[in-house]
C-alpha positions as a Markdown table, in Angstrom:
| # | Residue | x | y | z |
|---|---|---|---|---|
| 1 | Unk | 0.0 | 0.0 | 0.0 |
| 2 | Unk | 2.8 | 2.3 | 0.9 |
| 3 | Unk | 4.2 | 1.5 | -2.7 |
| 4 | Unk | 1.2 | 2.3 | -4.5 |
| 5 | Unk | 0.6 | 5.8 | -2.3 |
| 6 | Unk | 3.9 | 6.6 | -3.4 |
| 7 | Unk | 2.9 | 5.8 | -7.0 |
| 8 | Unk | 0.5 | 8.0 | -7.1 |
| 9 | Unk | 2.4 | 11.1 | -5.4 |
| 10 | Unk | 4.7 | 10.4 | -8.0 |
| 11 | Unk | 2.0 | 11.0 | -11.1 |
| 12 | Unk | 0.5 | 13.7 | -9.4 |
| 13 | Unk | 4.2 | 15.3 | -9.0 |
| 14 | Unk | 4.8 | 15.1 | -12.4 |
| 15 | Unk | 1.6 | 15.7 | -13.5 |
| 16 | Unk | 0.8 | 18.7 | -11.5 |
| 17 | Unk | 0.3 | 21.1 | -14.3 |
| 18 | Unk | -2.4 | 19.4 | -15.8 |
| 19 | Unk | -3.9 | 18.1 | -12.7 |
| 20 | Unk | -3.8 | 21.2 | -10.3 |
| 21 | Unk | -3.2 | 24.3 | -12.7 |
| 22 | Unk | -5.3 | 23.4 | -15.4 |
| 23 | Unk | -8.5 | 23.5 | -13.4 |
| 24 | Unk | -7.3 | 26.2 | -11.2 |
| 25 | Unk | -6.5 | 28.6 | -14.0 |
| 26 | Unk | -9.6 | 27.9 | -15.5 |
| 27 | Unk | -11.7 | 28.9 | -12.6 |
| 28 | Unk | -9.5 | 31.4 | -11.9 |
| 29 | Unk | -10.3 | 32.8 | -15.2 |
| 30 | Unk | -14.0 | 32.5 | -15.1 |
| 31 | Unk | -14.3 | 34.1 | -11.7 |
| 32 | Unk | -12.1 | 37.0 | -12.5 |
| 33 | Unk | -14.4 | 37.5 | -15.6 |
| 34 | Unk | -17.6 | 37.7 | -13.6 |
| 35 | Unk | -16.4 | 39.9 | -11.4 |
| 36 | Unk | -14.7 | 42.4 | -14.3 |
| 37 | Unk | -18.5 | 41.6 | -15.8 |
| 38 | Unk | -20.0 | 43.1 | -12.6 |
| 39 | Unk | -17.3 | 46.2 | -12.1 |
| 40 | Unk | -18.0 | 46.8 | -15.7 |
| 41 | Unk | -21.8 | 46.8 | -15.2 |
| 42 | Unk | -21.5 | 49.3 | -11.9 |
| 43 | Unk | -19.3 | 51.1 | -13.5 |
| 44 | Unk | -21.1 | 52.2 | -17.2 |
| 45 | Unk | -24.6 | 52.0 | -14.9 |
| 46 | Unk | -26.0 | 49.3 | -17.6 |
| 47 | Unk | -27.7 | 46.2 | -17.0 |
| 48 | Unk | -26.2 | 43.6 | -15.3 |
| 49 | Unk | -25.9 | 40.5 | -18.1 |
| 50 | Unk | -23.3 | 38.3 | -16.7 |
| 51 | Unk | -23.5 | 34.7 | -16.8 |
| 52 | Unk | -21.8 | 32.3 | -15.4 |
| 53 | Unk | -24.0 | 29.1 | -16.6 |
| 54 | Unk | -27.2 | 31.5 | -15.5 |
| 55 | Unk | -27.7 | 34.9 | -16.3 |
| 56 | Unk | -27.1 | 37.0 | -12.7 |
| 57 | Unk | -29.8 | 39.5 | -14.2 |
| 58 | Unk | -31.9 | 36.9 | -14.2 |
| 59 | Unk | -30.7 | 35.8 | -10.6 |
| 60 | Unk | -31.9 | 39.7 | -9.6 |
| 61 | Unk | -34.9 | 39.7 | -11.2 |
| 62 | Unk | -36.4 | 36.5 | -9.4 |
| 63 | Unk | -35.0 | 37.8 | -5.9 |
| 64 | Unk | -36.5 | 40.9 | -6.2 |
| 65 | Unk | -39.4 | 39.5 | -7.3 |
| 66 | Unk | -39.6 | 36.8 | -4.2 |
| 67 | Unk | -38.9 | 33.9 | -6.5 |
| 68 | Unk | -36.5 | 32.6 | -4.2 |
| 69 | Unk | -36.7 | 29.0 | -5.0 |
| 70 | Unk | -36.1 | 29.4 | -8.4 |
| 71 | Unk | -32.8 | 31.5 | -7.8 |
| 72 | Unk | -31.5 | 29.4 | -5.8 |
| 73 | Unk | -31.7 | 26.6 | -8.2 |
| 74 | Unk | -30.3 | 29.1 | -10.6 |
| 75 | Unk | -27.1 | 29.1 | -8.3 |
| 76 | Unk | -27.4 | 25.5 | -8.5 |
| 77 | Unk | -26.7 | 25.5 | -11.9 |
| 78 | Unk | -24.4 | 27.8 | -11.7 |
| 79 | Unk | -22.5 | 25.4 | -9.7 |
| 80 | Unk | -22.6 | 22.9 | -12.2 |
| 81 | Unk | -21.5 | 24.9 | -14.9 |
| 82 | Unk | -18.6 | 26.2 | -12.9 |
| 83 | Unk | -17.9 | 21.8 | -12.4 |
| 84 | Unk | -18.5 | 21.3 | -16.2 |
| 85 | Unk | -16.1 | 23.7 | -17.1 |
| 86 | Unk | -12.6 | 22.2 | -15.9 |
| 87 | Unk | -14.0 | 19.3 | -16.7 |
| 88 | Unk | -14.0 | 19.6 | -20.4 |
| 89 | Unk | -10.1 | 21.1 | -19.9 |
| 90 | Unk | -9.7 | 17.7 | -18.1 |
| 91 | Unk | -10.3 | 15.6 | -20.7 |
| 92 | Unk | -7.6 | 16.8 | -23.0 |
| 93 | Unk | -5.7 | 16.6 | -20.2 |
| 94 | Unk | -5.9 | 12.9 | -19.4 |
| 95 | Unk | -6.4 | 12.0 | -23.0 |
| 96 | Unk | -2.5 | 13.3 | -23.5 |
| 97 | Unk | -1.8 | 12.1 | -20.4 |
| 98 | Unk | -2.7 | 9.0 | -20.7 |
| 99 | Unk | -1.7 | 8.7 | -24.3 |
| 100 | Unk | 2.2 | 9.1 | -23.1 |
| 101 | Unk | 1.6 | 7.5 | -19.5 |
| 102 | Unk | 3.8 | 4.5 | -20.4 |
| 103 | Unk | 5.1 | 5.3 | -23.6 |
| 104 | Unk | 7.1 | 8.6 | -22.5 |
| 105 | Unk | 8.9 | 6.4 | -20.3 |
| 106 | Unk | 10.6 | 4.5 | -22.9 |
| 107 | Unk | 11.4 | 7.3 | -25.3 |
| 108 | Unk | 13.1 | 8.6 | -22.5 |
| 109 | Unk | 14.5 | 5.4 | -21.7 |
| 110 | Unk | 13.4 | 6.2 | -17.9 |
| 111 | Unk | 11.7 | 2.8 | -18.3 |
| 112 | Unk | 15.0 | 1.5 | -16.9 |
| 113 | Unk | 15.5 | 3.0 | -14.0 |
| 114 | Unk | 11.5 | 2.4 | -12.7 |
| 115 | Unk | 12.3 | -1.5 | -14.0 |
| 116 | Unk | 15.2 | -1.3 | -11.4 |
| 117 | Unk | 13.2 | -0.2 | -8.5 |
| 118 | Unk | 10.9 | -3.1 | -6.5 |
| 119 | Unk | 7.7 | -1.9 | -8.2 |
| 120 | Unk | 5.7 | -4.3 | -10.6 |
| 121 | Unk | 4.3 | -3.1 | -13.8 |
| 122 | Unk | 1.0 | -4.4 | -12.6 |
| 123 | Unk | 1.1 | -1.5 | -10.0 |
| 124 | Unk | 2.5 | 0.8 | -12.2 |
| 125 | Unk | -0.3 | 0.8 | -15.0 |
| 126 | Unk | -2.6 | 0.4 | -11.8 |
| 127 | Unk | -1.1 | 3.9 | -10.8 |
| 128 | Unk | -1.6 | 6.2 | -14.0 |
| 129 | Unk | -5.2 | 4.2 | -14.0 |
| 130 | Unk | -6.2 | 5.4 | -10.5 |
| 131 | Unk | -4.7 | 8.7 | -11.3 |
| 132 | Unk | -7.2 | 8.9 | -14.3 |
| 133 | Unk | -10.3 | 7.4 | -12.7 |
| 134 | Unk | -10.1 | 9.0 | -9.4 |
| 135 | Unk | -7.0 | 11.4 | -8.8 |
| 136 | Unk | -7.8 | 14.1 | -11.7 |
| 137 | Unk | -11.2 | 14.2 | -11.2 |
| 138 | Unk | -11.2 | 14.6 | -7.2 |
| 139 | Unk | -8.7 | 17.5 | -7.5 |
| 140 | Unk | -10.7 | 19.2 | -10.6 |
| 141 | Unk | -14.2 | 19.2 | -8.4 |
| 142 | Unk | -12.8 | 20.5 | -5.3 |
| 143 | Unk | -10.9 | 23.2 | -7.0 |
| 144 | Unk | -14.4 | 23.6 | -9.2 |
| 145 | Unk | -16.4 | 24.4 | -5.6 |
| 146 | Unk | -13.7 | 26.3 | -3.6 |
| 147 | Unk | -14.4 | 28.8 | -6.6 |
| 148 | Unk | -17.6 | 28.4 | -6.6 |
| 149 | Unk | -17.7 | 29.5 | -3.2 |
| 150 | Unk | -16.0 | 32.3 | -3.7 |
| 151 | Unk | -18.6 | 33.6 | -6.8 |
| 152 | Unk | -21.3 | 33.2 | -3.6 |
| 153 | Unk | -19.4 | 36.0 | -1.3 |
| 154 | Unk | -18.9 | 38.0 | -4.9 |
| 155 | Unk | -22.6 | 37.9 | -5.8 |
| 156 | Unk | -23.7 | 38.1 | -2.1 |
| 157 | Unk | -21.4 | 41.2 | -1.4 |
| 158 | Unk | -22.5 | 42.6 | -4.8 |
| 159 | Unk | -26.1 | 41.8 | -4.0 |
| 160 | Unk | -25.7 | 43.3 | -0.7 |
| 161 | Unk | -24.2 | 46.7 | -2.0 |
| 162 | Unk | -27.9 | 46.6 | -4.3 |
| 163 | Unk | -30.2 | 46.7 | -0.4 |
| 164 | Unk | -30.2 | 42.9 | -1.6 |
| 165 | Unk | -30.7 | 40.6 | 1.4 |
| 166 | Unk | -28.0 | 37.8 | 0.1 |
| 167 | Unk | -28.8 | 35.2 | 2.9 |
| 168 | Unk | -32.6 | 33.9 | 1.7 |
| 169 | Unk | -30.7 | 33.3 | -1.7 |
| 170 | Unk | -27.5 | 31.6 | -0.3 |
| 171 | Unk | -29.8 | 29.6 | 2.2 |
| 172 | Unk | -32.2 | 28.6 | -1.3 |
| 173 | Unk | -29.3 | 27.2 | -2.7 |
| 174 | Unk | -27.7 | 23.4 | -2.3 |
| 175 | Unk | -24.1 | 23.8 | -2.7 |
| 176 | Unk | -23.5 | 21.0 | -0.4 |
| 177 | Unk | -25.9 | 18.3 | -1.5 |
| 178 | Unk | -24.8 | 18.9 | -4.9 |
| 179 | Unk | -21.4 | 18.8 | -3.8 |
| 180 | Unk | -22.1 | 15.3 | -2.2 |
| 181 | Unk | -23.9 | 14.0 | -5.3 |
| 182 | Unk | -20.8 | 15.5 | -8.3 |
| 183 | Unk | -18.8 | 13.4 | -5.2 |
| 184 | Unk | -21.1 | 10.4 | -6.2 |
| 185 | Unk | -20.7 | 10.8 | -9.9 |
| 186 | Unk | -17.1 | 9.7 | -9.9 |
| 187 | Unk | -17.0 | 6.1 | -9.5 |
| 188 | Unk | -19.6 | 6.2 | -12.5 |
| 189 | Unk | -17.4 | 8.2 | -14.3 |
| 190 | Unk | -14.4 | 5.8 | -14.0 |
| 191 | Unk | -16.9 | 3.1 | -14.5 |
| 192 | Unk | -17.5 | 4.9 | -17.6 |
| 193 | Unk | -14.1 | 5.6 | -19.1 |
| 194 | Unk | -12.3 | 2.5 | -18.1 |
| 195 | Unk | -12.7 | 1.9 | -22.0 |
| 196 | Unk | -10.8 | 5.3 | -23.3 |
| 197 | Unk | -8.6 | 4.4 | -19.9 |
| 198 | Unk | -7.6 | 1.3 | -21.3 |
| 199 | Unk | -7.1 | 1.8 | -25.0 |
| 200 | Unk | -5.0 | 4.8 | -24.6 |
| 201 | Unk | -2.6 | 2.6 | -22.2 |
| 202 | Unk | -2.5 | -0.2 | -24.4 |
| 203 | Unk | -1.5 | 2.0 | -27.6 |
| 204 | Unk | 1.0 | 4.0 | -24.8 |
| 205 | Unk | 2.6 | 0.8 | -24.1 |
| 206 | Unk | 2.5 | -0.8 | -27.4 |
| 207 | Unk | 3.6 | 1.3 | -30.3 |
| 208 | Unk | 7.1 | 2.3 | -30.6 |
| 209 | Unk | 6.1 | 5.9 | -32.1 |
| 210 | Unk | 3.1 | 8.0 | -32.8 |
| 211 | Unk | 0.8 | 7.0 | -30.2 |
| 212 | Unk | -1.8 | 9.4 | -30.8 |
| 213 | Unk | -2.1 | 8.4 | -34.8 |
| 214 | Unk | -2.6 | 4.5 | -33.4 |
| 215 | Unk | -5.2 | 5.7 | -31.1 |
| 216 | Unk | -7.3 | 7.6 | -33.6 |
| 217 | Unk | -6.4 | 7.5 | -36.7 |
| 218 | Unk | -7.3 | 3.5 | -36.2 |
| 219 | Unk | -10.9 | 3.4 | -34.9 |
| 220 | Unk | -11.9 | 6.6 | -37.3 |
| 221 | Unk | -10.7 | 5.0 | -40.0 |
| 222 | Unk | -12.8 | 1.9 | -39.8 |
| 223 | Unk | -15.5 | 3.8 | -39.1 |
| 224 | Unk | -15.3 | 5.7 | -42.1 |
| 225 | Unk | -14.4 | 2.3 | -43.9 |
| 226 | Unk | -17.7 | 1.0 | -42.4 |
| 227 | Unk | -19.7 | 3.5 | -43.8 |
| 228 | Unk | -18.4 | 3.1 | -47.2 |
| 229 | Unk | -19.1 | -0.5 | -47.3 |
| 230 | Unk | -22.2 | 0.6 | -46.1 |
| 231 | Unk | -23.1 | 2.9 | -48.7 |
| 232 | Unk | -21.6 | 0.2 | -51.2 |
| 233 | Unk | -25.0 | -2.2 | -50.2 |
| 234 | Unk | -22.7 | -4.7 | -48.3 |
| 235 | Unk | -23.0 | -5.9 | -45.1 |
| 236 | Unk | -21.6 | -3.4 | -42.2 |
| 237 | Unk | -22.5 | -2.1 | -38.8 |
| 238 | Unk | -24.5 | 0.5 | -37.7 |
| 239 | Unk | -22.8 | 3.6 | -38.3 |
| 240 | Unk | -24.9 | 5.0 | -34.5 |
| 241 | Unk | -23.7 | 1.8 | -32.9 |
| 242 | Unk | -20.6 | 1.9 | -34.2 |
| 243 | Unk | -20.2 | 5.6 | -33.5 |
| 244 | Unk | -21.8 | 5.6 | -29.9 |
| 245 | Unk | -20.8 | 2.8 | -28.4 |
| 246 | Unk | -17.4 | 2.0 | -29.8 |
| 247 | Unk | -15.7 | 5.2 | -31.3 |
| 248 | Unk | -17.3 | 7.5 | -28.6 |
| 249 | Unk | -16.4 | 4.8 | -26.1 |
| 250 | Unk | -13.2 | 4.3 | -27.1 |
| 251 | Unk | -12.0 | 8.0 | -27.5 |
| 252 | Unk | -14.2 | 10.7 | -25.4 |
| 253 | Unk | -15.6 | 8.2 | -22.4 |
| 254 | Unk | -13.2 | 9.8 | -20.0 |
| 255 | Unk | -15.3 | 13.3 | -20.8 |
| 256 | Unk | -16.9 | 14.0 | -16.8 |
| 257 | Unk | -20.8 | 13.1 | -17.2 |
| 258 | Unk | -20.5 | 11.9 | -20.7 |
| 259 | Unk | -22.8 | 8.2 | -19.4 |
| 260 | Unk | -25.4 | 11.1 | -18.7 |
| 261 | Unk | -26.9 | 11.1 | -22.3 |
| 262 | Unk | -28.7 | 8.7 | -24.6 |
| 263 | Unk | -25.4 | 8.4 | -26.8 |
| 264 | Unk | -21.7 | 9.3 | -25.7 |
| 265 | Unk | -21.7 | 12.7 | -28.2 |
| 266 | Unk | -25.2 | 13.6 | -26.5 |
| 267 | Unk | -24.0 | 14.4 | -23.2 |
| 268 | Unk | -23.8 | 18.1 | -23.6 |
| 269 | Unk | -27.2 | 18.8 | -24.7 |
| 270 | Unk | -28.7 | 16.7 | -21.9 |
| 271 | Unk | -26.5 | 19.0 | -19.2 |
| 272 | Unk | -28.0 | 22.1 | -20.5 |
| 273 | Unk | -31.4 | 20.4 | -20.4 |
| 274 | Unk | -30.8 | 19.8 | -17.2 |
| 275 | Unk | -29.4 | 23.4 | -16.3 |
| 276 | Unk | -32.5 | 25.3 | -17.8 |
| 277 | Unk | -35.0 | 22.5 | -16.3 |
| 278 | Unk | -33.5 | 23.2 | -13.0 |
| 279 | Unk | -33.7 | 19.8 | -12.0 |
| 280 | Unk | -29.8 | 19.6 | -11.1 |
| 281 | Unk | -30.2 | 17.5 | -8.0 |
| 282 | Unk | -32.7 | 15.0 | -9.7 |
| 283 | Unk | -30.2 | 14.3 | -12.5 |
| 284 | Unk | -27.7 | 13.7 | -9.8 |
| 285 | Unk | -29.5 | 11.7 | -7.6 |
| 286 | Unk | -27.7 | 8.5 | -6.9 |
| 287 | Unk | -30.5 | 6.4 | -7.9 |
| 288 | Unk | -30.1 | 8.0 | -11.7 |
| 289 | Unk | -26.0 | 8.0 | -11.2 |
| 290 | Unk | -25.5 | 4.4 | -10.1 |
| 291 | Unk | -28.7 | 3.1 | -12.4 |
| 292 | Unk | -26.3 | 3.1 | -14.7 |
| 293 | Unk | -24.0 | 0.2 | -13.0 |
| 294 | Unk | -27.6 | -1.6 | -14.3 |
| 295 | Unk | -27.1 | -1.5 | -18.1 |
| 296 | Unk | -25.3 | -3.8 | -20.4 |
| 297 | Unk | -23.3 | -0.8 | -22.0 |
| 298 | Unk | -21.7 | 0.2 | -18.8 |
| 299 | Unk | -21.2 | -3.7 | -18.3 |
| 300 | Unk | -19.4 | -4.2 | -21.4 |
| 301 | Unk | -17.2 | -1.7 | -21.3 |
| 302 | Unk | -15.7 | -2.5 | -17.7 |
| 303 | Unk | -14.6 | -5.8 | -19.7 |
| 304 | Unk | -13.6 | -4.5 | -22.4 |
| 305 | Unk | -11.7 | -1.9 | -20.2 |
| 306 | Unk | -10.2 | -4.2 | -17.5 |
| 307 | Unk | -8.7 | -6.1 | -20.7 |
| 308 | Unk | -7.2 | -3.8 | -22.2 |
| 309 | Unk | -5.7 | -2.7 | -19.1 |
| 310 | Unk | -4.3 | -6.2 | -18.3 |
| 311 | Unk | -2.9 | -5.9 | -22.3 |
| 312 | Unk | -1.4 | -3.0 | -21.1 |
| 313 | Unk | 0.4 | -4.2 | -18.3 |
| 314 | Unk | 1.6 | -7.2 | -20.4 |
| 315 | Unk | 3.3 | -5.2 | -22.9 |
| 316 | Unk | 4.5 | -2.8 | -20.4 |
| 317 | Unk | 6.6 | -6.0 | -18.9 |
| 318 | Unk | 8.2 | -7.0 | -22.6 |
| 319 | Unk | 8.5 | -3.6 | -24.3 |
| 320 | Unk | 11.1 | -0.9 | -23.5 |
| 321 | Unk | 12.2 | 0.1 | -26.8 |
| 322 | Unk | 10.8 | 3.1 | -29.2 |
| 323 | Unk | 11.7 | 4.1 | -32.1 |
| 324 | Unk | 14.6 | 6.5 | -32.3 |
């Protein structure tokens, strides 16, 4: 245990950029836009149209007219869009990531030295796989809220300056609930992406150049080839099968919330259904999270993720060379 712990201090050390600075900078930038948005606003006297996922005019115009149920689920969605946010930076960030977890190691030829140390390659892979599922997302959602809690004391101290009463609209709100249920969504996220998890280790560890052209160019290229046999009259597979459940799978499961939609592309439309619905916390109830766990998509890909994995490991134990 001690080994593995250090194993993933180690990622996170070498990693830091993409796993701390990338969502920090992010919502560093957003909330240093809203509150330019709100000086700028004061400042020129015009109507406040910021929006940070939700219009804050809006937010004013339902507290002022005692609507204060429905702005505090505007702040609830405001919360979610200041989660979504890192978490589309984050999936660039572990697609790279883990497109050169194992094969950076033997460009470098660093390979040798880890080989040298007491550490198996099972725990190794098992590392930069935790550090995926579990690691990057953690660090992205608590850097997410800590700046969402600090838009509250901007809006609140704005609202305040206004003859606003901030408290019934902070006390409307569910930051914490929805806190505890984004907590929740994580093990169905990893669930989710052990497929994109997987394949990207497995062309990391197994080409000797050009991992990123294995890993895509491959699986678009048969599905283009599958749609011309397809328009040719011959047998093939459905092109929305083909494209939701194995290219989307393979390439964009590790996208935060992307198990949320019908198909893996349709995740983004269903999160801004479910921002203007207001119907955050129902979305992210655990009984709609972890229903998931119940269907044969979610089923199949574990497999077919856990295999790929174990490939992964295997060639991470018999390959050390790249090209030069």
């Amino acid at each position: 245990m001690n080994t593995f712990s250090w194993l993933l201090k180690r990622e996170y050390w070498e990693h830091r950029g993409g796993f701390f600075w990338t969502p920090f900078w992010i919502s560093a930038t957003i909330l240093l836009f809203t509150l330019l948005g709100i000086i700028w606003a004061e400042v020129y006297a015009s109507r406040i149209n910021v929006s940070v996922g939700v219009s804050l005019e809006s937010i004013t115009q339902m507290v002022s007219s005692g609507q204060i149920a429905q702005a505090g689920r505007a702040l609830d969605a405001a919360y979610v869009s200041f989660a979504m946010v890192p978490c589309i930076a984050l999936f660039f960030v572990l697609f790279f990531y883990l497109l050169g977890a194992l094969y950076d190691d033997r460009r470098d030829r660093s390979v040798l030295f880890w080989k040298s140390l007491p550490v198996s390659d099972t725990a190794t892979v098992l590392s930069k796989v935790v550090s995926a599922m579990f690691v990057a997302p953690l660090i992205a959602l608590l850097i997410s809220t800590i700046a969402f809690a600090l838009f509250l004391i901007v809006i609140g101290t704005w609202a305040a300056l206004h003859g606003i009463n901030p408290l019934p609209l902070l006390a409307a709100s569910r930051p914490f609930s929805l806190f505890g249920r984004m907590l929740l969504t994580i093990p169905a996220d990893a669930a989710w992406a052990l497929p994109t998890i997987g394949w990207l280790l497995f062309w990391s560890a197994f080409v000797r150049s050009k991992p990123f052209l294995w890993a895509v160019i491959l699986p678009v290229l048969i599905f283009v080839a599958n749609t011309w046999v397809g328009a040719l009259g011959l047998p093939n597979i459905d092109r929305s099968v083909l494209l939701n459940d194995v290219l989307a799978r393979l390439l964009f499961g590790i996208v935060p919330g992307s198990w949320l939609g019908d198909g893996a592309f349709s995740w983004l439309g269903r999160n801004a259904a479910m921002l203007q619905s207001g119907s955050v916390l129902d979305n992210l109830s655990p009984a709609v999270v972890y229903a998931r766990f119940a269907t044969a998509p979610m089923w199949i890909g574990i497999l077919a993720g856990a295999a790929m994995i174990g490939a992964a490991i295997w060639m991470r134990g018999r390959r050390i060379e790249t090209a030069s």
